[in-house]
MMTF fields as JSON, N, C-alpha, C and O atoms, coordinates in Angstrom:
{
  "mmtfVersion": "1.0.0",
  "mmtfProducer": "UNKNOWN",
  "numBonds": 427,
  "numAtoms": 428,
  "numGroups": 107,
  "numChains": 1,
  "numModels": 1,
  "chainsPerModel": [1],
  "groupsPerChain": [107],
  "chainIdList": ["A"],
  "bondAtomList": [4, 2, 8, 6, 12, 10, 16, 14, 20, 18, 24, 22, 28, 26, 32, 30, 36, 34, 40, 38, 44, 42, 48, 46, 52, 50, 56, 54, 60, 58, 64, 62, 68, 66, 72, 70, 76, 74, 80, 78, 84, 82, 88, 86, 92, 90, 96, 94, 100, 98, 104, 102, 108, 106, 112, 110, 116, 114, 120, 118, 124, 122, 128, 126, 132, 130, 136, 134, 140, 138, 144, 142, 148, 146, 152, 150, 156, 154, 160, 158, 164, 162, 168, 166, 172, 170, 176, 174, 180, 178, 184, 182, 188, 186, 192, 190, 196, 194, 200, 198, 204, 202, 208, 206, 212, 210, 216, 214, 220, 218, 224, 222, 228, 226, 232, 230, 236, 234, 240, 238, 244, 242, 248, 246, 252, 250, 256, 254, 260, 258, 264, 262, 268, 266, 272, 270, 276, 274, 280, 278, 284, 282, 288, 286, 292, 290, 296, 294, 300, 298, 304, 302, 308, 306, 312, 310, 316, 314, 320, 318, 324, 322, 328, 326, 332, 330, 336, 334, 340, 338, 344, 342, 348, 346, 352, 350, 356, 354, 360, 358, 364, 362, 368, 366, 372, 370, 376, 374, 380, 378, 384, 382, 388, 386, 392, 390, 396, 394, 400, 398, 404, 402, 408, 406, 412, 410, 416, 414, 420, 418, 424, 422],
  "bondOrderList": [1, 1, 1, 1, 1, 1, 1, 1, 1, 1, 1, 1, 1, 1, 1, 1, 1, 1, 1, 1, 1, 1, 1, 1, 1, 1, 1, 1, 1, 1, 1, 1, 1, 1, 1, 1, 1, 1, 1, 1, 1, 1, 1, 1, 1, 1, 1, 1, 1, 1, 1, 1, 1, 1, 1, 1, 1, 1, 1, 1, 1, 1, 1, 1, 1, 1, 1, 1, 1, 1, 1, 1, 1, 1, 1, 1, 1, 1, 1, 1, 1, 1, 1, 1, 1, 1, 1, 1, 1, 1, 1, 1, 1, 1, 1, 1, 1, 1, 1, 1, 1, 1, 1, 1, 1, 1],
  "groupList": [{"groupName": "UNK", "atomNameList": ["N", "CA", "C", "O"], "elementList": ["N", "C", "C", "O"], "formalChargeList": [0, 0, 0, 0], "bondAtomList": [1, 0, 2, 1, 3, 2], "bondOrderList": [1, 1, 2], "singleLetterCode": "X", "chemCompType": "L-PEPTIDE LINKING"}],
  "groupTypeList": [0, 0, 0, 0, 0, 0, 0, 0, 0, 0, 0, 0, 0, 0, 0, 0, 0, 0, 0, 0, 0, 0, 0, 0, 0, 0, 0, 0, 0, 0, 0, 0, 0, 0, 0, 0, 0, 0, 0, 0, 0, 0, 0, 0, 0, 0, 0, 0, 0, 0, 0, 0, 0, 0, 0, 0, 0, 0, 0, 0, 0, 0, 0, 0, 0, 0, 0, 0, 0, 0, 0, 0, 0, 0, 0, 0, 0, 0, 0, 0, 0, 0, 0, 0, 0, 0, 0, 0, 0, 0, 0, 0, 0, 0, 0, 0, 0, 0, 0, 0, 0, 0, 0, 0, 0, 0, 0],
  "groupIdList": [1, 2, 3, 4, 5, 6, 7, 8, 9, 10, 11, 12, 13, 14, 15, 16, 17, 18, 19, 20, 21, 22, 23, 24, 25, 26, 27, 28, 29, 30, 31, 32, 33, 34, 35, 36, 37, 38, 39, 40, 41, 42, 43, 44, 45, 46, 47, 48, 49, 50, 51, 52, 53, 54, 55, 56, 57, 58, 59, 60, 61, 62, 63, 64, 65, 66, 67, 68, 69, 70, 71, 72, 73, 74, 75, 76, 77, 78, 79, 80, 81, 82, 83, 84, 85, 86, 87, 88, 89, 90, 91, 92, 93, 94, 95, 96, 97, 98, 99, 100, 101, 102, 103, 104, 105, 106, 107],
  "secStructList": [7, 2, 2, 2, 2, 2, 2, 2, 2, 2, 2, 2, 2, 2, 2, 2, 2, 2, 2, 2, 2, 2, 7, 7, 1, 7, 7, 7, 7, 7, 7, 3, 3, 3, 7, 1, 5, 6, 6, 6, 6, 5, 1, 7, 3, 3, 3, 3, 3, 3, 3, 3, 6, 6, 3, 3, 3, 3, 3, 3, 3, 7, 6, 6, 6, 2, 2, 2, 2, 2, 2, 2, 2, 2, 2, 2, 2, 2, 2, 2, 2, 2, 2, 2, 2, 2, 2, 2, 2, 2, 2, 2, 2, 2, 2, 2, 2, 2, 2, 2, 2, 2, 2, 2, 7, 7, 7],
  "xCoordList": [38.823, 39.482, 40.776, 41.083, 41.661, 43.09, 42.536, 42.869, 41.761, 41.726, 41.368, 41.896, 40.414, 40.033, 41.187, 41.527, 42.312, 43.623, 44.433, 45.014, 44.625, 45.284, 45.107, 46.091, 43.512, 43.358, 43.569, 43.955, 43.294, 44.024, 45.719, 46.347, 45.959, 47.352, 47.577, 48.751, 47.013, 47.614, 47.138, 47.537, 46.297, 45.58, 46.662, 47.241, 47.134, 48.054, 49.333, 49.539, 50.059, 51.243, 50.629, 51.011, 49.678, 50.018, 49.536, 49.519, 49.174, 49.26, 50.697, 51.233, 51.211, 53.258, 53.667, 54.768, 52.841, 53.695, 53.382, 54.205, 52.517, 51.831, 52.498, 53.328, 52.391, 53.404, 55.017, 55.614, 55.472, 56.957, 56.881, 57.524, 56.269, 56.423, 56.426, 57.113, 55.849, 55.907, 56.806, 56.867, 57.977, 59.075, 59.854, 59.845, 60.661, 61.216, 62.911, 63.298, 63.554, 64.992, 64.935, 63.92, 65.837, 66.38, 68.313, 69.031, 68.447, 69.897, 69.729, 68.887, 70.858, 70.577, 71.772, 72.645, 71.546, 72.732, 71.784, 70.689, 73.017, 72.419, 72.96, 73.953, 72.513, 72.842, 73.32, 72.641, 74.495, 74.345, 75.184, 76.114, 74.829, 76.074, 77.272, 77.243, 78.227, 79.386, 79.878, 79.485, 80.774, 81.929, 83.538, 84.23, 83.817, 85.372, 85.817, 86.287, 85.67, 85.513, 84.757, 83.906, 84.364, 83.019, 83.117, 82.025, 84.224, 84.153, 83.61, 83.415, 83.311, 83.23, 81.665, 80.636, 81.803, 80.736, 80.341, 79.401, 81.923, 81.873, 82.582, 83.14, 82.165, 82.761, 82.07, 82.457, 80.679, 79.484, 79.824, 80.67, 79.322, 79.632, 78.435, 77.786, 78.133, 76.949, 78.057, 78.929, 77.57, 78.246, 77.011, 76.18, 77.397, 76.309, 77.197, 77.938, 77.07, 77.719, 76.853, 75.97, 76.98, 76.302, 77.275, 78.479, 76.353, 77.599, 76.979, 75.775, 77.322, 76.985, 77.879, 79.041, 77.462, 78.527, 79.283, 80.465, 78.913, 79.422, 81.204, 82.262, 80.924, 82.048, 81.313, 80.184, 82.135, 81.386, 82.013, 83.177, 80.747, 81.673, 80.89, 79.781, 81.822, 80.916, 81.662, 82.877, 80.84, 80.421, 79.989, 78.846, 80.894, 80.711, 79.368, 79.291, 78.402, 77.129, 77.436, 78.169, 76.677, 76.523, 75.785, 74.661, 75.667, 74.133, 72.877, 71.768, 73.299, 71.797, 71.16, 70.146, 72.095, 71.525, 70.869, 70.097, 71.419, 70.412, 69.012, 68.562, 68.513, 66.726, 66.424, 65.897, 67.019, 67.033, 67.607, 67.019, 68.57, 69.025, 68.196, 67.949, 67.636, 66.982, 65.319, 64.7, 65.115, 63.948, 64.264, 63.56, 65.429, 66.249, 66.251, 65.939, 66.567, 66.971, 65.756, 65.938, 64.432, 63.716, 62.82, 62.169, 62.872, 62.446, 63.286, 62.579, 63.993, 65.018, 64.453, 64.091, 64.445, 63.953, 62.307, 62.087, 61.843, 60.037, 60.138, 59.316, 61.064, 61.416, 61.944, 61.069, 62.943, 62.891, 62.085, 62.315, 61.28, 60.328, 59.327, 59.121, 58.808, 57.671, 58.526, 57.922, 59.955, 60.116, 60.388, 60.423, 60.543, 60.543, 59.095, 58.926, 58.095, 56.609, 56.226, 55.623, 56.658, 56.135, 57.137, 56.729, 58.021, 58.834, 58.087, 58.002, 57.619, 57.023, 55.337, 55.019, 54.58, 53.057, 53.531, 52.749, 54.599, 54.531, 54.804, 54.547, 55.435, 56.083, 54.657, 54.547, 53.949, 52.306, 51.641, 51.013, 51.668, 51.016, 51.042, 49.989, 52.411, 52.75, 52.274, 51.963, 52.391, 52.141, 50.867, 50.547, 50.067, 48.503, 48.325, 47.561, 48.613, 48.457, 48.66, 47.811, 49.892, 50.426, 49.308, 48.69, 49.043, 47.765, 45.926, 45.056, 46.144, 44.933, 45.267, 44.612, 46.13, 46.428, 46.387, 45.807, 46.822, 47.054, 45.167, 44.651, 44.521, 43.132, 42.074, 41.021, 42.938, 41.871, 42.442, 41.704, 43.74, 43.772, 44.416, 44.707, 45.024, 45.775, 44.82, 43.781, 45.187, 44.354, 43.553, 42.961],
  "yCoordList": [113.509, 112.449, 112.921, 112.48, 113.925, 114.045, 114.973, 114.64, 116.003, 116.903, 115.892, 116.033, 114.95, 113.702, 113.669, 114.253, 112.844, 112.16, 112.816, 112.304, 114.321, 115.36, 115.547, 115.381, 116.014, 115.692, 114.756, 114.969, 113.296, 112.255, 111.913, 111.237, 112.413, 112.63, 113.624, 113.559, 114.954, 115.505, 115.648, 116.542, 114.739, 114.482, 113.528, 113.778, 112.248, 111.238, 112.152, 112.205, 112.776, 113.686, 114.439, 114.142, 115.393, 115.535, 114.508, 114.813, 113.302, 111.825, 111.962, 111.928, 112.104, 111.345, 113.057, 113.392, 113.696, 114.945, 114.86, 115.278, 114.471, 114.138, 113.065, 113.231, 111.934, 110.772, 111.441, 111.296, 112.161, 112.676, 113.138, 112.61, 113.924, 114.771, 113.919, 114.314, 112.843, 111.597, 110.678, 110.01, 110.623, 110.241, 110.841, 112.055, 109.885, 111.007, 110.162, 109.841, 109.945, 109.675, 108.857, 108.162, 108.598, 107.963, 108.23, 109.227, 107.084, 106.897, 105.842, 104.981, 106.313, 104.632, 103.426, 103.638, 102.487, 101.57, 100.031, 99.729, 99.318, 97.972, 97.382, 97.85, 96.757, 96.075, 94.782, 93.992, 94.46, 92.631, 92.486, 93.154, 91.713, 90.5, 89.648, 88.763, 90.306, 89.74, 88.561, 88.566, 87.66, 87.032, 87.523, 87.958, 87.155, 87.763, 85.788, 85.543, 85.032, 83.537, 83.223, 82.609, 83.267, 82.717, 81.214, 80.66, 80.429, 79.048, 78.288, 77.083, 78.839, 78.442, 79.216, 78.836, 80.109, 81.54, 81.527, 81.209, 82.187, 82.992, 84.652, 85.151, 84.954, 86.468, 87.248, 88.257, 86.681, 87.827, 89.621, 90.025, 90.298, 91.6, 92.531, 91.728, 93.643, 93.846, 95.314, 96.069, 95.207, 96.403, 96.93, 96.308, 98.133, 98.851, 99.642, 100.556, 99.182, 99.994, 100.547, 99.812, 101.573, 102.8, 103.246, 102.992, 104.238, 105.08, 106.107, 105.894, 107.448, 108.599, 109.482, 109.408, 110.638, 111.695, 110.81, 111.144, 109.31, 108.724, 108.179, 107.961, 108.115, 107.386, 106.453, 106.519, 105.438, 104.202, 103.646, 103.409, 103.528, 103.659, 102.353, 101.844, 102.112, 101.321, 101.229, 101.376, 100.987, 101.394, 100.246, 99.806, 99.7, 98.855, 99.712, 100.883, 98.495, 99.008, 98.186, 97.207, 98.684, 98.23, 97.033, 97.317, 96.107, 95.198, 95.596, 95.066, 96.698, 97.219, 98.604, 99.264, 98.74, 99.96, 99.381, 99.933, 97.941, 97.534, 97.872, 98.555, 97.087, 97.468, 98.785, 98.983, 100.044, 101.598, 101.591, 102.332, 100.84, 101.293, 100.468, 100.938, 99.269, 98.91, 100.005, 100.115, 100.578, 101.406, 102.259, 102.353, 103.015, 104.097, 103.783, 104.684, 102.539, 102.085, 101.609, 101.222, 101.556, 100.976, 102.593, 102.737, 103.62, 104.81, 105.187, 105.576, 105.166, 105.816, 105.247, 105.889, 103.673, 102.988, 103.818, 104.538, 103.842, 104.605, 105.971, 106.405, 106.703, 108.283, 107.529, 107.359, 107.34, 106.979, 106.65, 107.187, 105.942, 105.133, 106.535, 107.091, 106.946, 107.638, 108.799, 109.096, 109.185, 110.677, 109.633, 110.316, 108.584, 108.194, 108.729, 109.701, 107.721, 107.942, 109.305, 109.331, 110.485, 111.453, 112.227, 113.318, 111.824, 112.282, 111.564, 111.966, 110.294, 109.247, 110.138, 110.171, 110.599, 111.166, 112.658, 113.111, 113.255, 114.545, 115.005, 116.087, 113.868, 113.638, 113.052, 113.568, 112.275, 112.025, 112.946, 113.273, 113.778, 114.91, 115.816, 116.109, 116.443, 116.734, 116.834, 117.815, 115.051, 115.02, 115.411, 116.099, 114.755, 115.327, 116.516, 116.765, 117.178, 118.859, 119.248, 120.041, 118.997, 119.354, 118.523, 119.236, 117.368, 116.808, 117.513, 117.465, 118.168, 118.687, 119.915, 119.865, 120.923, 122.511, 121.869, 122.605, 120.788, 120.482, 120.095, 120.519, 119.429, 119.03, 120.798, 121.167, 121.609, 122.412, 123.79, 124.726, 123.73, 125.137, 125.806, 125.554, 126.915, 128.177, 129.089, 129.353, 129.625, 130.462, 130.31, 131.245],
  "zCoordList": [96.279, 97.005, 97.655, 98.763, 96.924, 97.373, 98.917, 100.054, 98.621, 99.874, 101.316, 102.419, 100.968, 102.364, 102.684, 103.713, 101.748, 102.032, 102.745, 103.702, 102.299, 102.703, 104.093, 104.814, 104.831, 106.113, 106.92, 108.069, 106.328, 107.026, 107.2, 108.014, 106.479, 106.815, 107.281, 107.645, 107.619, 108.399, 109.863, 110.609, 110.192, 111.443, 111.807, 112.864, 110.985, 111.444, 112.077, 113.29, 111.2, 111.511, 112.958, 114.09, 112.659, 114.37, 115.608, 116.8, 115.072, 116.008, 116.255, 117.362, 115.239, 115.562, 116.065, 116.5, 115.929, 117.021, 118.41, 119.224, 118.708, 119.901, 120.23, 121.123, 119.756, 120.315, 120.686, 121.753, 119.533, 120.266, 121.564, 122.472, 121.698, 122.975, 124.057, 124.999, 124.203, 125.542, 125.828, 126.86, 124.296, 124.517, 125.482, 125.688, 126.2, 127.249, 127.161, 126.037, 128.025, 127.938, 126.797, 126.837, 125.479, 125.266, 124.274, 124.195, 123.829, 123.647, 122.197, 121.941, 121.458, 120.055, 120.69, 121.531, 120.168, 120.377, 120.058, 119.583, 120.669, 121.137, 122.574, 123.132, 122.877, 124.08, 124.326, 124.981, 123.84, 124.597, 125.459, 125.912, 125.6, 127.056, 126.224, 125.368, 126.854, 126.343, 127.611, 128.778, 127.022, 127.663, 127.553, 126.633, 129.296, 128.912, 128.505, 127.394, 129.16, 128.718, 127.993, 128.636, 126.467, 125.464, 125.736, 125.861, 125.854, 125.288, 126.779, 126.619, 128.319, 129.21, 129.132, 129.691, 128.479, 129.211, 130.749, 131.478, 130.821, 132.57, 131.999, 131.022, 133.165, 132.84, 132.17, 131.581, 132.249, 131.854, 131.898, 132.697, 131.267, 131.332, 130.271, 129.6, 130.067, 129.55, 128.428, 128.859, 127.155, 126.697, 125.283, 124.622, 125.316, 124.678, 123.608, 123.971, 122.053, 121.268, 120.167, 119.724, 119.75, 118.677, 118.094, 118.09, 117.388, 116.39, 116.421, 116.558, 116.338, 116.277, 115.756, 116.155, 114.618, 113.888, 113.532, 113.448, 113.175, 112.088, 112.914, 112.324, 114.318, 115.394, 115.907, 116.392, 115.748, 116.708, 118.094, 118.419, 118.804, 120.14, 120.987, 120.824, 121.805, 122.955, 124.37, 124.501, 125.32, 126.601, 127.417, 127.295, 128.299, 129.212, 130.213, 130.586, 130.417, 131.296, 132.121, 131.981, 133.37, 134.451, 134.99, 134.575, 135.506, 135.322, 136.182, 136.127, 137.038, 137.358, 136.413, 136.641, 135.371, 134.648, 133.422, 132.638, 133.422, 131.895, 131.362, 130.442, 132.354, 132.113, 131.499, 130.404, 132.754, 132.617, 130.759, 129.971, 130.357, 128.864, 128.099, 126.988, 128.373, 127.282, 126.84, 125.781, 128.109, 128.131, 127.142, 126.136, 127.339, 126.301, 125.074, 124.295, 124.551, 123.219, 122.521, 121.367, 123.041, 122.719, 122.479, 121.444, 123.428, 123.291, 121.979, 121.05, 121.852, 120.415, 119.108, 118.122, 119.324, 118.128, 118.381, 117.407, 118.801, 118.318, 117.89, 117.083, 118.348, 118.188, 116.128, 115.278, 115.951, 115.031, 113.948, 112.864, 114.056, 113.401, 113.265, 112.186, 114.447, 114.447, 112.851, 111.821, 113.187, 112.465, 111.228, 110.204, 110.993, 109.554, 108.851, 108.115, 109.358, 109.469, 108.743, 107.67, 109.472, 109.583, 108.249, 107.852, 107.799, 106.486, 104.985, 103.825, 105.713, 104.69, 104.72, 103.532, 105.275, 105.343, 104.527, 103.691, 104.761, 104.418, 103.083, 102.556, 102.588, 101.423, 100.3, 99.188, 100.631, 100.265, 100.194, 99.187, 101.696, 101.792, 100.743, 100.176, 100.311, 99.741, 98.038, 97.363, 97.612, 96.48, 96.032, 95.063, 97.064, 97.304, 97.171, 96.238, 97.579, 97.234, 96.361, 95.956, 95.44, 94.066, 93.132, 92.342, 93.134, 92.405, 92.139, 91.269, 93.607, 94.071, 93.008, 91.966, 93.131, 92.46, 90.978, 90.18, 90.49, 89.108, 88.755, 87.721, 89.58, 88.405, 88.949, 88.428, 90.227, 90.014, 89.158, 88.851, 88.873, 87.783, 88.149, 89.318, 87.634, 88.313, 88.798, 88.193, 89.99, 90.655, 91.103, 91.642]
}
């Protein structure tokens, strides 16, 4: 049973290597729309803040570059997910193998 498992997980993993490679621009953050007036809400404005190396920063956007960043942030969140994925299969993988060497013996 473990050796099946073993191949299916490692057929999945190079699914999520294959999926990386088609990722193409992205960036982490979030995106919202701020007010410079909240209690009227005028003075719309768009700002994008993250943290990275553990600095957190944010970045007035543009309103014709939004779309272009939500594409980004939404590419980051799957790049993410996918390399969680692929730490979570290898780590199975893993155990699988050590299970497999343990019921068949040394050598």
């Amino acid at each position: 049973m473990d050796a099946g498992r073993i191949r299916e997980i490692e057929q999945r993993i190079s699914a999520i290597k294959a999926a990386l490679q088609k990722i193409g621009a992205m960036r982490p953050g979030s995106l919202t729309c701020q007010y410079r007036n909240p209690k009227e809400g005028t003075g719309a404005f768009w700002q994008l803040s993250y943290t990275r190396n553990m600095k957190s920063r944010s970045e007035y956007v543009r309103k014709e570059m939004v779309k272009e960043l939500q594409k980004e942030i939404a590419a980051y969140k799957r790049f993410k997910d996918l390399i969680d994925e692929w730490v979570d299969r290898s780590i199975e993988c893993s155990q699988a193998r050590m299970r497999l060497a343990k019921t068949q013996g040394p050598g």
